[in-house]
NUGU-746925 format. One line per 10 residues: number of its first residue (from 0); for each residue x, y, z of N, C-alpha, C. Coordinates in nm, 4 decimals. Example, Ala and Ser with C-alpha at 12.3 -4.5 7.8 and 13.67 -1.06 7.14 Angstrom:
<pts>
0 = 1.3190 -0.5690 0.7800 1.2300 -0.4500 0.7800 1.3200 -0.3300 0.7800  1.2850 -0.2250 0.7080 1.3670 -0.1060 0.7140 1.2900 0.0030 0.7870
</pts>
This chain:
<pts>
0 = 0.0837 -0.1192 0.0000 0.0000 0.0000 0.0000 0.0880 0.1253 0.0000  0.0609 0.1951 -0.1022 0.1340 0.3668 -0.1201 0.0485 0.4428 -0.0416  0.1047 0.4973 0.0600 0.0045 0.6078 0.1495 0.0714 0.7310 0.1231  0.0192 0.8048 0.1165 0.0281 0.9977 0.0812 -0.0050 1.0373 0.2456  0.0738 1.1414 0.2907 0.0112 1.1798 0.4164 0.0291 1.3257 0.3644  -0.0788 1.3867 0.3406 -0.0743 1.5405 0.2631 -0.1162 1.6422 0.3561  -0.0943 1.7558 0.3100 -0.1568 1.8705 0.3637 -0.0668 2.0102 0.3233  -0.1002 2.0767 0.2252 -0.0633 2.1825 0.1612 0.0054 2.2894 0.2159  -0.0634 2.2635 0.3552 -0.0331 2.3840 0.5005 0.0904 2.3171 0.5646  0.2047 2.3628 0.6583 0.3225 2.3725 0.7026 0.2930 2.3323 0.8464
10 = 0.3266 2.3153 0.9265 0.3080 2.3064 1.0756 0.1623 2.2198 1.1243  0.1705 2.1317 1.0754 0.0069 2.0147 1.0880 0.0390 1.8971 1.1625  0.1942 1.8891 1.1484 0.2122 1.7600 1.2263 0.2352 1.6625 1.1214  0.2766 1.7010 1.0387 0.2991 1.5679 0.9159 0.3880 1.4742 0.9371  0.5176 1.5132 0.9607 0.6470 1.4532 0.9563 0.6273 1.3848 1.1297  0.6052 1.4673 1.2212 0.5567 1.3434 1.3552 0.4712 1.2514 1.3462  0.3960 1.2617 1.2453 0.2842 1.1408 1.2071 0.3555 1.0557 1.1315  0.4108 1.1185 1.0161 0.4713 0.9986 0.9458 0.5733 0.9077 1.0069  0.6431 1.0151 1.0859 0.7772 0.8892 1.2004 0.6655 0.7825 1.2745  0.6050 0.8410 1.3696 0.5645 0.7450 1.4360 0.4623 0.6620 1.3424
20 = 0.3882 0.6825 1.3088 0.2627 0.6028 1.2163 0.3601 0.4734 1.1429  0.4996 0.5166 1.0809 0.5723 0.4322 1.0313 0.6724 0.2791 1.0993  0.6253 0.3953 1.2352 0.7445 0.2994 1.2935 0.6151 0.1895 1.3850  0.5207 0.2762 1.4256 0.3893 0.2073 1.4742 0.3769 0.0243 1.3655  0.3329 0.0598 1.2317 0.3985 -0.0295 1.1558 0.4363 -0.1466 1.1452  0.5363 -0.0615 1.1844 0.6796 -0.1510 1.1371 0.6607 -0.2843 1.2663  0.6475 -0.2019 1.3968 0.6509 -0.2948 1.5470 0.4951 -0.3876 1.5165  0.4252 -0.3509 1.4344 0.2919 -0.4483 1.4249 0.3306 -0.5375 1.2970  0.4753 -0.5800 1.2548 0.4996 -0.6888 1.1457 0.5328 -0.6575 1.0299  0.4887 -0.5047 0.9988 0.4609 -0.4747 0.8845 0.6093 -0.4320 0.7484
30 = 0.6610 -0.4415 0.6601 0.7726 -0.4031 0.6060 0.7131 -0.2295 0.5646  0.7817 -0.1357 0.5937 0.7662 0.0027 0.6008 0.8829 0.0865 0.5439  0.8524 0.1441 0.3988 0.9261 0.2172 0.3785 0.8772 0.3611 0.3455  0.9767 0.4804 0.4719 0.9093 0.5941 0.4549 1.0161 0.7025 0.3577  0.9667 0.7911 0.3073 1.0054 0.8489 0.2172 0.9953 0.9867 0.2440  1.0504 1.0971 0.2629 1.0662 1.2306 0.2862 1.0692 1.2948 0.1625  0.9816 1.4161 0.1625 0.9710 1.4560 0.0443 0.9783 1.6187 0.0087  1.0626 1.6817 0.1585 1.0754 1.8040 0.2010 1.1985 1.8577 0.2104  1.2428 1.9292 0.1103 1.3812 1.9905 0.0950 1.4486 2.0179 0.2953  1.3525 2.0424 0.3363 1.3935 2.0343 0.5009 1.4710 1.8812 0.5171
40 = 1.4371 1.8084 0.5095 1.4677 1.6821 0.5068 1.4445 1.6584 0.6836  1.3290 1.6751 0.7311 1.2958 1.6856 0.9045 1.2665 1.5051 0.9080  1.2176 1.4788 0.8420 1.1710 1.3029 0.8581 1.3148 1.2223 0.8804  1.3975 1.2524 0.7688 1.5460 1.2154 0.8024 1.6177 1.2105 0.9175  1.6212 1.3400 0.9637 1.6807 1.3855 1.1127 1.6257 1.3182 1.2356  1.4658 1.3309 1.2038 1.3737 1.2464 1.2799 1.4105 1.1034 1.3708  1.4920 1.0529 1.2242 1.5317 0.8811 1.2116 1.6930 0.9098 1.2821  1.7543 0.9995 1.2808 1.8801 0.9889 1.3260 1.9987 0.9948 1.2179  1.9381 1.0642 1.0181 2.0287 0.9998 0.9397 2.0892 1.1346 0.9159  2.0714 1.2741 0.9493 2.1444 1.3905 0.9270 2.1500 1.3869 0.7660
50 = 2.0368 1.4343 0.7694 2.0293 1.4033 0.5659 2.0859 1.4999 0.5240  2.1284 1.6316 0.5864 2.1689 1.7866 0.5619 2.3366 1.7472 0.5053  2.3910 1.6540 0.6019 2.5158 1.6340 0.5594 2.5481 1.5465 0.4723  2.4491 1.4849 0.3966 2.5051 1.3594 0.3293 2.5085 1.3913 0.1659  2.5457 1.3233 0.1051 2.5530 1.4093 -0.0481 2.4628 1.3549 -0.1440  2.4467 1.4060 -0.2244 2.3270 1.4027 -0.3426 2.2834 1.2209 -0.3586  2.4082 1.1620 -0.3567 2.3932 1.0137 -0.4388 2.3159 0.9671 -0.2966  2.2944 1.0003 -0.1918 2.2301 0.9344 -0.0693 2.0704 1.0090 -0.0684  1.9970 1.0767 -0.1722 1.8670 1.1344 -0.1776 1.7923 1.0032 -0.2451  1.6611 0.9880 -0.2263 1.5567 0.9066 -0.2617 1.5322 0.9584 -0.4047
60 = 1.5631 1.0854 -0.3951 1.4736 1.1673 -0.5321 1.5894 1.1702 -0.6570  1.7398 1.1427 -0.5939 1.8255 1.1969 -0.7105 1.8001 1.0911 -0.8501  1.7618 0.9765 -0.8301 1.7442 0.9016 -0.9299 1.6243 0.9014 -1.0160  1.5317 0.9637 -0.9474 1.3883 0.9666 -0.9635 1.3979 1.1273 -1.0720  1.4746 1.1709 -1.0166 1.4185 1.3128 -1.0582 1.5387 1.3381 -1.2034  1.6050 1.2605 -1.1992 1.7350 1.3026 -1.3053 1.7784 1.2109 -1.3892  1.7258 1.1047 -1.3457 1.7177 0.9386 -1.4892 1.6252 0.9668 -1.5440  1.6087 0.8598 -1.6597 1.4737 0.8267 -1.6917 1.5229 0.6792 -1.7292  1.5811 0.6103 -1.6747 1.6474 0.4890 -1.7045 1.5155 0.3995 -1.5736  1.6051 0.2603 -1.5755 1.5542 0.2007 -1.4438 1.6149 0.1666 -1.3337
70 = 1.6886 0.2735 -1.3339 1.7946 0.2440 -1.1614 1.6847 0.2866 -1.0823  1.7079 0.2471 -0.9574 1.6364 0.2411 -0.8532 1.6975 0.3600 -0.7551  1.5957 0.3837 -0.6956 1.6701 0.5347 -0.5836 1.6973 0.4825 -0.4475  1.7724 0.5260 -0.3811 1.8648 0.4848 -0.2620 1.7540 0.5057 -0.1693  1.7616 0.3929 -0.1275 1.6508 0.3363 -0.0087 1.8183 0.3149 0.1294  1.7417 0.3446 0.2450 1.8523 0.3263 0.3401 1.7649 0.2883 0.4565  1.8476 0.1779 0.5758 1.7945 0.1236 0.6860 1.7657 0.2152 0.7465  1.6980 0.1813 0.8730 1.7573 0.2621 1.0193 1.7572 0.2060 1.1321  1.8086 0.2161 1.2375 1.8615 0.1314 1.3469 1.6685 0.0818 1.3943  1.5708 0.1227 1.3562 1.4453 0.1301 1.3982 1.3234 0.0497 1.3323
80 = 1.3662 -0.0217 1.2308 1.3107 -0.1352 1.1662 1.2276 -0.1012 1.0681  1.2872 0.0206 1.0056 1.1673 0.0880 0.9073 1.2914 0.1203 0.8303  1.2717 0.1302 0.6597 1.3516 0.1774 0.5936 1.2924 0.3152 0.5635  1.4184 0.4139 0.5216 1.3419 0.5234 0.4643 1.4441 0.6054 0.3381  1.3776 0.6763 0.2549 1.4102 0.7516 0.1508 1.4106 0.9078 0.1455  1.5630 0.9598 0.1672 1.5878 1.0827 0.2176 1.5644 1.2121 0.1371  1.5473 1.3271 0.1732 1.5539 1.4359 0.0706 1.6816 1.5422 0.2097  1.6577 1.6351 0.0879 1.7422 1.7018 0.1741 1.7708 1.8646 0.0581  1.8459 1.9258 0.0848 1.8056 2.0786 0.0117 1.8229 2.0283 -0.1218  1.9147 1.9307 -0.1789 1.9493 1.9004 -0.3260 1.7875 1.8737 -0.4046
90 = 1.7009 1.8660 -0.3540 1.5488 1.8013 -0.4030 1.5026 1.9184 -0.5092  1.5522 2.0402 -0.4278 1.4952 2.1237 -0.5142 1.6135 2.1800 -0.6521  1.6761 2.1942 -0.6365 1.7245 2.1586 -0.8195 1.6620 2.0103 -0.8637  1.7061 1.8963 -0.8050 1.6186 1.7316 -0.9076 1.4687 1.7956 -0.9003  1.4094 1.8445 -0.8366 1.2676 1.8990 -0.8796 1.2820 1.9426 -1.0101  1.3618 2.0853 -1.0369 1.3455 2.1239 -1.1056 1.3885 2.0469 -1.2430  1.4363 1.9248 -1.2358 1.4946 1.8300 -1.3686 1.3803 1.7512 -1.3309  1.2850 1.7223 -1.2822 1.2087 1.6541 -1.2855 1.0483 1.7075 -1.3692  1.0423 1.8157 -1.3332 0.9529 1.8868 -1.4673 0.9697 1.8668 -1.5915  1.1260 1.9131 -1.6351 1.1736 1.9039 -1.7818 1.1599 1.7877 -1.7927
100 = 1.1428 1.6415 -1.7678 1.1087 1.5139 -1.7893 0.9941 1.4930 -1.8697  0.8797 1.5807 -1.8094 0.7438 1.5998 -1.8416 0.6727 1.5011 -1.8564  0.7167 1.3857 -1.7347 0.6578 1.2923 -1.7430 0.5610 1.2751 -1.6080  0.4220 1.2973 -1.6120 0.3715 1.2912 -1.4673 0.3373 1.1340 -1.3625  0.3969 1.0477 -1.4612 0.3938 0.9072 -1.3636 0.5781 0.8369 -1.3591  0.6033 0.9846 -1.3752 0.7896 0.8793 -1.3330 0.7744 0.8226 -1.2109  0.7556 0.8900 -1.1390 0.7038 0.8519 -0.9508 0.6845 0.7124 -0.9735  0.5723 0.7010 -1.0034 0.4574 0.5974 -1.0157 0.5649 0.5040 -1.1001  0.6398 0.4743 -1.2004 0.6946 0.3776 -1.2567 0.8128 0.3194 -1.1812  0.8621 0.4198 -1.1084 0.9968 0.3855 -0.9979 0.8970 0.3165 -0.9146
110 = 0.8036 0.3629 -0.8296 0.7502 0.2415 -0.7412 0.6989 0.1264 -0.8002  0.6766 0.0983 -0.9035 0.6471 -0.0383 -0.9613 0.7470 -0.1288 -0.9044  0.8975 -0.1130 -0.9191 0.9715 -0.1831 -0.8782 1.0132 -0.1857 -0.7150  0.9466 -0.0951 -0.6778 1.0326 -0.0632 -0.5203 0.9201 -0.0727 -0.4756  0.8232 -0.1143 -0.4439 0.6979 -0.1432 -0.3668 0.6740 -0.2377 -0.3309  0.7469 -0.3385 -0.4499 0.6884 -0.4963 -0.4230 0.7659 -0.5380 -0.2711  0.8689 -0.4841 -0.2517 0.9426 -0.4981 -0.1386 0.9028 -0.4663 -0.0082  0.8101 -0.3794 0.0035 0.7118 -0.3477 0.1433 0.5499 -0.3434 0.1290  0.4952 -0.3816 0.2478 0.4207 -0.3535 0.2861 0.3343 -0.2532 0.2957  0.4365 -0.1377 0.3049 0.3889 -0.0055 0.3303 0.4975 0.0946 0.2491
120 = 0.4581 0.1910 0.1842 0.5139 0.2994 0.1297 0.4323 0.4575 0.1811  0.5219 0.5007 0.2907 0.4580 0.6407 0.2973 0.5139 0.6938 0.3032  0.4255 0.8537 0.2228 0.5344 0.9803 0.1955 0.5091 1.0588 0.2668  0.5926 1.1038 0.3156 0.5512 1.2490 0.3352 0.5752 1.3592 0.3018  0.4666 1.4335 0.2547 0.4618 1.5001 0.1371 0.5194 1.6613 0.1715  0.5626 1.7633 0.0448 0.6147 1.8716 0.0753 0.4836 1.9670 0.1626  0.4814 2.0996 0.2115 0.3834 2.1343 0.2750 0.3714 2.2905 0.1791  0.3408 2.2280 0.0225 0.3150 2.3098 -0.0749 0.2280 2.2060 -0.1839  0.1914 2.2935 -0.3075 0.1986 2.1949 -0.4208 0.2941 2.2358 -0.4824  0.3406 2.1411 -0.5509 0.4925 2.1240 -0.6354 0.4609 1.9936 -0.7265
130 = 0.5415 2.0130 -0.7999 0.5816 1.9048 -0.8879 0.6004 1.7458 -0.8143  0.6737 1.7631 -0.6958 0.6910 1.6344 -0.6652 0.5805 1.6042 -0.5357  0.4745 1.6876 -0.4703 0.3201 1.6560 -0.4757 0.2446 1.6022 -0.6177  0.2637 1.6472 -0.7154 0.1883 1.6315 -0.7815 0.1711 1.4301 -0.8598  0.3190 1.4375 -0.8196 0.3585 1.3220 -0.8852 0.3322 1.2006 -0.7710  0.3261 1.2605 -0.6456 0.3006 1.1417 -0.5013 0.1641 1.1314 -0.5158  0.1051 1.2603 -0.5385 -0.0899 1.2391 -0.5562 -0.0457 1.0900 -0.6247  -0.0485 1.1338 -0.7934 -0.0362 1.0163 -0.8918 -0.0338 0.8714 -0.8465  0.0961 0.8959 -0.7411 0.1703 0.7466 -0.7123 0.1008 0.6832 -0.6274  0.0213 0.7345 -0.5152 -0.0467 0.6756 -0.3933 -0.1843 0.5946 -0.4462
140 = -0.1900 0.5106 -0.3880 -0.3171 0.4636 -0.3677 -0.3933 0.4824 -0.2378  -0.3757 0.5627 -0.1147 -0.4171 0.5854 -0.0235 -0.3771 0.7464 0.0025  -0.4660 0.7993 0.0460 -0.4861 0.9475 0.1016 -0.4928 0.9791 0.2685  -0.4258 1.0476 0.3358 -0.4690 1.0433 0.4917 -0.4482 1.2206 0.4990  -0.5246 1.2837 0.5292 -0.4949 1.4276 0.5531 -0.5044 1.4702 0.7178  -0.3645 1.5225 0.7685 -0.3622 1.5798 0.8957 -0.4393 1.7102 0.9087  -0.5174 1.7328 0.9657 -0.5429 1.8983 1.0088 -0.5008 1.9214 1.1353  -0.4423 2.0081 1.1884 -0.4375 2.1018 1.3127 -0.5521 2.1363 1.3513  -0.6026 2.1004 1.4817 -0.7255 2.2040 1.5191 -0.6606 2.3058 1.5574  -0.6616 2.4123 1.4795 -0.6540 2.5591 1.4884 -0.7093 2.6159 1.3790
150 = -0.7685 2.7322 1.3929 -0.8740 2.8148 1.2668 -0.8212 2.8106 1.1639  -0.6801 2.8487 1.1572 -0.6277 2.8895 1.0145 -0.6212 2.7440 0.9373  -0.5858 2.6276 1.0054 -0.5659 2.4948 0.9488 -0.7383 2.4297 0.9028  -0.7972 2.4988 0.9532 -0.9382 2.4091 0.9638 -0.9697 2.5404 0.8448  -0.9446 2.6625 0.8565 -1.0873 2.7057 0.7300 -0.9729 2.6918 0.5749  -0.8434 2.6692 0.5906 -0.8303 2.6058 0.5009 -0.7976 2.4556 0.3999  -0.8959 2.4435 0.5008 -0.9247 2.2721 0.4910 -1.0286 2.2754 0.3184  -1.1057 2.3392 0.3087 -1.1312 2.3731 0.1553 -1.0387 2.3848 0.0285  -0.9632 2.4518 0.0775 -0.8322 2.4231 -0.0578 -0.7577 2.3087 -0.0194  -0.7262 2.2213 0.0375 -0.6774 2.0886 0.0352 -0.8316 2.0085 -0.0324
160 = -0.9344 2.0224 -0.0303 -1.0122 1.9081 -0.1008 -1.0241 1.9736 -0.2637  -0.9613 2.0914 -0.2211 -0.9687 2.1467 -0.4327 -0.8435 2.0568 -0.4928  -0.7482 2.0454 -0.4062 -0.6376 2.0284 -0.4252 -0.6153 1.8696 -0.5106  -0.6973 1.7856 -0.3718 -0.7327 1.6325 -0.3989 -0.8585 1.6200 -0.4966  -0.9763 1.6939 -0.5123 -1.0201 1.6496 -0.6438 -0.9140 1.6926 -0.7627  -0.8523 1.8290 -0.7736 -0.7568 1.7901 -0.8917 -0.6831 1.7255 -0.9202  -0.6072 1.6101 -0.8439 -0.5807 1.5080 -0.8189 -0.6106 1.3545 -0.8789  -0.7591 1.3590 -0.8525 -0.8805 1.2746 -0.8819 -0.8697 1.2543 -1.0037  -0.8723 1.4247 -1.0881 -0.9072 1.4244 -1.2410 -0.7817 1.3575 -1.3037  -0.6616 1.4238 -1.2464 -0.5717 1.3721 -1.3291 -0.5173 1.2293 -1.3410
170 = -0.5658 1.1666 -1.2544 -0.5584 1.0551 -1.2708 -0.6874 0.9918 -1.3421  -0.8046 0.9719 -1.3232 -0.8631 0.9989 -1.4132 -0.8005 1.0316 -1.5620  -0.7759 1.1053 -1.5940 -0.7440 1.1319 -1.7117 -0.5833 1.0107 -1.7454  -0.5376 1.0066 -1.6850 -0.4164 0.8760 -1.6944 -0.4546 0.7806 -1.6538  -0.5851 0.6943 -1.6657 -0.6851 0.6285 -1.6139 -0.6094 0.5615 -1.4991  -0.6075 0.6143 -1.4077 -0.5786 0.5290 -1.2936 -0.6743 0.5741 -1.2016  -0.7052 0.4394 -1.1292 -0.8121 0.4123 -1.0358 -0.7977 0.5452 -0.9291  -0.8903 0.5677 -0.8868 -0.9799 0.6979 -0.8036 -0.8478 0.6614 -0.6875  -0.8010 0.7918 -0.5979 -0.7220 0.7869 -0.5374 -0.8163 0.7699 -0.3443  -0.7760 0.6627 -0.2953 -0.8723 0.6294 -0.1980 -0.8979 0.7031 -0.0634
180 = -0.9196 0.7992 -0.0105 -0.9266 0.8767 0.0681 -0.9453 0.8107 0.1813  -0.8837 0.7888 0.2829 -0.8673 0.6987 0.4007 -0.9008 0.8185 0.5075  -0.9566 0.9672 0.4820 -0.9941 1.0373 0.5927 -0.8977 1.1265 0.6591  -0.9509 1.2156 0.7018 -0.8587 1.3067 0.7641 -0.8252 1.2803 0.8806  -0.7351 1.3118 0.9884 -0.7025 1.2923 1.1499 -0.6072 1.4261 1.1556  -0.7190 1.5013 1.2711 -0.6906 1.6054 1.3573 -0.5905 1.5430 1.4361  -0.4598 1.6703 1.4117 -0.3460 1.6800 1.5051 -0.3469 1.7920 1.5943  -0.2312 1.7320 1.6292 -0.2052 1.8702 1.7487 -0.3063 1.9234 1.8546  -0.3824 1.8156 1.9100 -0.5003 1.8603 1.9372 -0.4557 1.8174 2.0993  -0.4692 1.9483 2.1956 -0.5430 1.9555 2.3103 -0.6699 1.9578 2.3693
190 = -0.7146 1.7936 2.3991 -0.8977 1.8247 2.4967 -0.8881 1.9330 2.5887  -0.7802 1.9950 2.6578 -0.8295 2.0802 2.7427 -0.8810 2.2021 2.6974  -0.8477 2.2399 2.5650 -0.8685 2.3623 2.4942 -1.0041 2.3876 2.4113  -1.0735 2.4604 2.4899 -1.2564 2.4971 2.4092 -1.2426 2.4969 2.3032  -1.1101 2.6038 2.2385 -1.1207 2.6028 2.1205 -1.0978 2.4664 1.9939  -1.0053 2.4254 2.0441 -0.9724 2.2739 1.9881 -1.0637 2.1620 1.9742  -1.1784 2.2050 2.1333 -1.2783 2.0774 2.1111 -1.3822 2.1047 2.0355  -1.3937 2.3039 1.9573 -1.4661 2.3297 1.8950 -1.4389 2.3088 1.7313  -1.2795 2.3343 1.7326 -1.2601 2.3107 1.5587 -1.2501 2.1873 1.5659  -1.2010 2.0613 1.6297 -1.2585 1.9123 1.6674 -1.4024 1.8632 1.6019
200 = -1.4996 1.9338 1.6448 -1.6553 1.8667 1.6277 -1.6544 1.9655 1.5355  -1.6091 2.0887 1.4459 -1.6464 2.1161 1.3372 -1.5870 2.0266 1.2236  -1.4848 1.9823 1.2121 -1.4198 1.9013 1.1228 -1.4862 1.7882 1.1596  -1.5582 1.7148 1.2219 -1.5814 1.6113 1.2500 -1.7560 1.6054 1.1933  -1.8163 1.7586 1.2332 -1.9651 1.7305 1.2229 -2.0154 1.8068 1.0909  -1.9303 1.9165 1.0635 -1.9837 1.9733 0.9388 -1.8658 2.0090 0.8120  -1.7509 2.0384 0.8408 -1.6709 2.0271 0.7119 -1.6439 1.9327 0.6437  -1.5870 1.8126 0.6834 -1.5700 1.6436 0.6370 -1.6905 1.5920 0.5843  -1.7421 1.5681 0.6571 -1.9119 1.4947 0.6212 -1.9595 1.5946 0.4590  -1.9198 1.7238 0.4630 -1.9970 1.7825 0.3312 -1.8890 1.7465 0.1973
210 = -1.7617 1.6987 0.2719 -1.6804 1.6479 0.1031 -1.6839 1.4972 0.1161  -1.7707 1.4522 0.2434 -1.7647 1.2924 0.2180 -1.6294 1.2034 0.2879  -1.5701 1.3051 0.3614 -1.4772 1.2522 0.4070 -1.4850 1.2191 0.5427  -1.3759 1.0835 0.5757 -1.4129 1.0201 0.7435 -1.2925 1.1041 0.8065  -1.3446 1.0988 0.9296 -1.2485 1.2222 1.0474 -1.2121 1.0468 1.1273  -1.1124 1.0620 1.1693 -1.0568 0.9747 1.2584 -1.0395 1.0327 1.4102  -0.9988 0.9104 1.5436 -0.9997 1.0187 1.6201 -0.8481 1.0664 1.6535  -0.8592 1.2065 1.6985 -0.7253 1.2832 1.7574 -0.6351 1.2671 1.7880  -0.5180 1.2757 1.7138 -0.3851 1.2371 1.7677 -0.3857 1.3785 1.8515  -0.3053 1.3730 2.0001 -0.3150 1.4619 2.1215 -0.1482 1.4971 2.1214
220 = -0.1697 1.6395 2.1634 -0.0119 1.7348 2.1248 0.0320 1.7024 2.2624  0.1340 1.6631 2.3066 0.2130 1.6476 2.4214 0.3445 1.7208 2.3756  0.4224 1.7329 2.4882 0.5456 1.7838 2.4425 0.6974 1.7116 2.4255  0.6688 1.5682 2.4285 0.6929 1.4324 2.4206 0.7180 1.3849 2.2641  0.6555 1.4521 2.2305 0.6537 1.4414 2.0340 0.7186 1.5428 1.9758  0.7461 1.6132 2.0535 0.8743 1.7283 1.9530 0.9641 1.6570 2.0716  0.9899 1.6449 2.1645 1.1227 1.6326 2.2127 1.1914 1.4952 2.1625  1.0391 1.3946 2.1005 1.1271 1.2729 2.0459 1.1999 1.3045 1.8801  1.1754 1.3851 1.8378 1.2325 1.4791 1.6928 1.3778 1.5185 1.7241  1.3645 1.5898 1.8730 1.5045 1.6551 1.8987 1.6417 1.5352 1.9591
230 = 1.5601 1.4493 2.0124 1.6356 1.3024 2.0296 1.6761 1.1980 1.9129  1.6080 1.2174 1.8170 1.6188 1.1322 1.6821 1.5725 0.9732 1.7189  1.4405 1.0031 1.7495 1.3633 0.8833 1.7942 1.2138 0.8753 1.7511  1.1542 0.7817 1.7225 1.0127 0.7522 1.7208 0.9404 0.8330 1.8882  0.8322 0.8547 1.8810 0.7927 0.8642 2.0212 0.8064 0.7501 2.0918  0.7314 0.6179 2.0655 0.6990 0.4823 2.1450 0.8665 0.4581 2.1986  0.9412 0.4869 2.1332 1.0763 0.4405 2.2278 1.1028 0.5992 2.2926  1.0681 0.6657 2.2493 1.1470 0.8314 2.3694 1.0518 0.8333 2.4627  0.9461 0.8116 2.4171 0.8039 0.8146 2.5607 0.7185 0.7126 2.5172  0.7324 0.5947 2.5976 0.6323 0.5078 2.6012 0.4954 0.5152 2.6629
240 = 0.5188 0.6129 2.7385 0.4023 0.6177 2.8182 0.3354 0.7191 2.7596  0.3868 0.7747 2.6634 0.2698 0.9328 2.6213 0.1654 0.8865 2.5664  0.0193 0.9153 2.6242 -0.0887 0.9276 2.5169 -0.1257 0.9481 2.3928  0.0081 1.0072 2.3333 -0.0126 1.0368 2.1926 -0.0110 0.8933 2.1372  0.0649 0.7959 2.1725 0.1115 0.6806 2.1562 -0.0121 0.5685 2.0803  -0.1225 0.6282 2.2151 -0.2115 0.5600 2.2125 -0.2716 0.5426 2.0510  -0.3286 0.7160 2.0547 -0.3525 0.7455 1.9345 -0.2973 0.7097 1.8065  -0.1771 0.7193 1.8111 -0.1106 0.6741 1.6733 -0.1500 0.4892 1.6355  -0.1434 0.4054 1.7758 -0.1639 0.2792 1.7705 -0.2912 0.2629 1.6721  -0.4310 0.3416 1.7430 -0.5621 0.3301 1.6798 -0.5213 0.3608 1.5635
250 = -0.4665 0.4477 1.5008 -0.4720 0.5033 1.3520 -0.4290 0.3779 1.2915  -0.2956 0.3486 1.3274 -0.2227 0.2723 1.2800 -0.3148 0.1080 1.2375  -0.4143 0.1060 1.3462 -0.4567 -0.0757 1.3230 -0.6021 0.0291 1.2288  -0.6454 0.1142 1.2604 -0.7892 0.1373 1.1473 -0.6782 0.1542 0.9820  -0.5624 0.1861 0.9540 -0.4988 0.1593 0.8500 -0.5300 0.0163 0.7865  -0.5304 -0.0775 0.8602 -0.4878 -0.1866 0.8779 -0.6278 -0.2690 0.8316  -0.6790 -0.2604 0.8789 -0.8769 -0.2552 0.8542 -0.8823 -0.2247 0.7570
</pts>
C-alpha cells in the first residue's frame, strides 16, 4: 500500500505522524518504507540519518528526478526497523529536472519496482503543491490528511479538497483508479482547549461529512513528540508512556482494517 500523508499547510504535524505512524507499523509486522519529500529533510533527522550532511547520491529523489532509465533510488535502513528515503536541500534543483522530464507518472513507474518490497510505502509530502506533490498524488493509492485544530488549518481545509479532487481528475485522465481517501485525522489537538474541542466537532460534524470525508480520532499534542524529533527517535521508544502513543496505535490498526 502507497500512502500519501498530505496537507498543503506547514506546521500540521505531518512529519511526527509519518515517524511514528511508520514505525507504529513496522513494530505491528509490517515491512515500512518511509520516504521524505521536504527539501527540510525533518523526517530524516527524525530517524537519526542527518540528511543535511550527506551528499546528493544518498537522496531518494536523485534518481527519480534526473534518470529516466531504471535504476532504482537509494533506499537506506535505520537502526528502527523501518527503511526510509531521504531528501534534503538538493530536491529542489532534481525537482526542477524533474519537470523538464514531463513525465507525470515517473514517480509511479519507480515504485512499480520498489513497492513490491514493502508492505507499506509512505510519503511524506512537501507542505506546498509542487511538482513532486503532484507526482506522489499520482503514485499513492491511499490518502490520509492531517489537520491542526486551529482556525487557520481548519478554514483552510477547503483548498486541500480542491487540491485532492484535482488530483482525482488527473488521474482519471491517466486512467488510474480513483485515489482512496482513508480520511482526515486532527493533530495537534489539546482536549483541554474549548477552542480545539470546537474546531474538533467542526471538522468532524460539518466540514468532512460535506466532502464525504471520514475524520478519525485525535492524535493529542504532548510535548513528548517534539522532544522525540530533537532526540532522533520515534515517540513509542522516547516516551512510552505518552498518550499520543495511544492514538497513533488506533490510527495505525484502522490503517490496517
Amino acid at each position: 500500500m502507497i500512502l500519501a500523508i498530505f496537507n498543503q499547510s506547514g506546521g500540521v504535524g505531518k512529519t511526527s505522524l509519518t515517524r511514528d505512524l511508520g514505525y507504529e507499523l513496522g513494530t505491528l509486522g509490517k515491512r515500512v518504507l518511509l520516504v521524505d519529500a521536504d527539501p527540510q529533510g525533518t523526517l530524516g533527522s527524525f530517524y537519526g540519518l542527518s540528511p543535511a550532511e550527506r551528499p546528493r547520491s544518498d537522496m531518494f529523489w536523485t534518481t527519480v528526478c534526473t534518470t529516466t532509465d531504471d535504476a532504482l533510488p537509494t533506499i537506506l535502513p535505520t537502526k528502527f526497523g523501518v527503511d526510509i528515503g531521504l531528501a534534503n536541500r538538493f530536491l529542489i534543483g532534481d525537482e526542477l529536472a524533474l519537470m523538464q522530464q514531463q513525465d507525470p507518472a515517473r514517480l509511479l513507474n519507480v515504485l512499480d519496482a520498489v513497492s513490491e518490497k514493502y508492505d507499506w510505502v509512505i510519503f511524506d509530502c512537501p507542505p506546498k503543491i509542487s511538482e513532486i506533490t503532484l507526482q506522489i498524488l499520482l503514485a499513492a493509492e491511499r490518502l490520509l490528511v492531517p489537520v491542526q485544530t486551529e482556525a487557520k488549518s481548519v478554514e483552510s481545509f477547503a483548498e486541500v479538497q480542491l487540491e485532492i479532487a484535482k488530483a482525482q481528475r488527473r488521474r482519471k485522465n491517466l486512467r488510474l483508479s480513483p485515489l482512496d481517501i482513508f480520511g482526515v485525522v486532527p493533530t495537534l489537538f489539546n482536549p483541554r482547549l474549548i477552542l480545539h474541542r470546537h474546531h474538533f466537532e467542526e471538522l468532524s460534524k460539518q466540514i468532512c461529512p460535506s466532502f464525504g470525508f471520514a475524520v478519525h480520532a485525535p492524535v493529542r499534542d504532548y510535548i513528548s513528540v517534539s522532544e522525540a524529533g530533537t532526540r532522533r527517535m520515534p515517540l513509542k521508544l522516547y516516551a512510552p508512556k505518552c498518550p499520543a502513543n495511544q492514538d497513533v496505535t488506533a490510527l495505525a490498526r484502522q490503517l490496517l482494517k
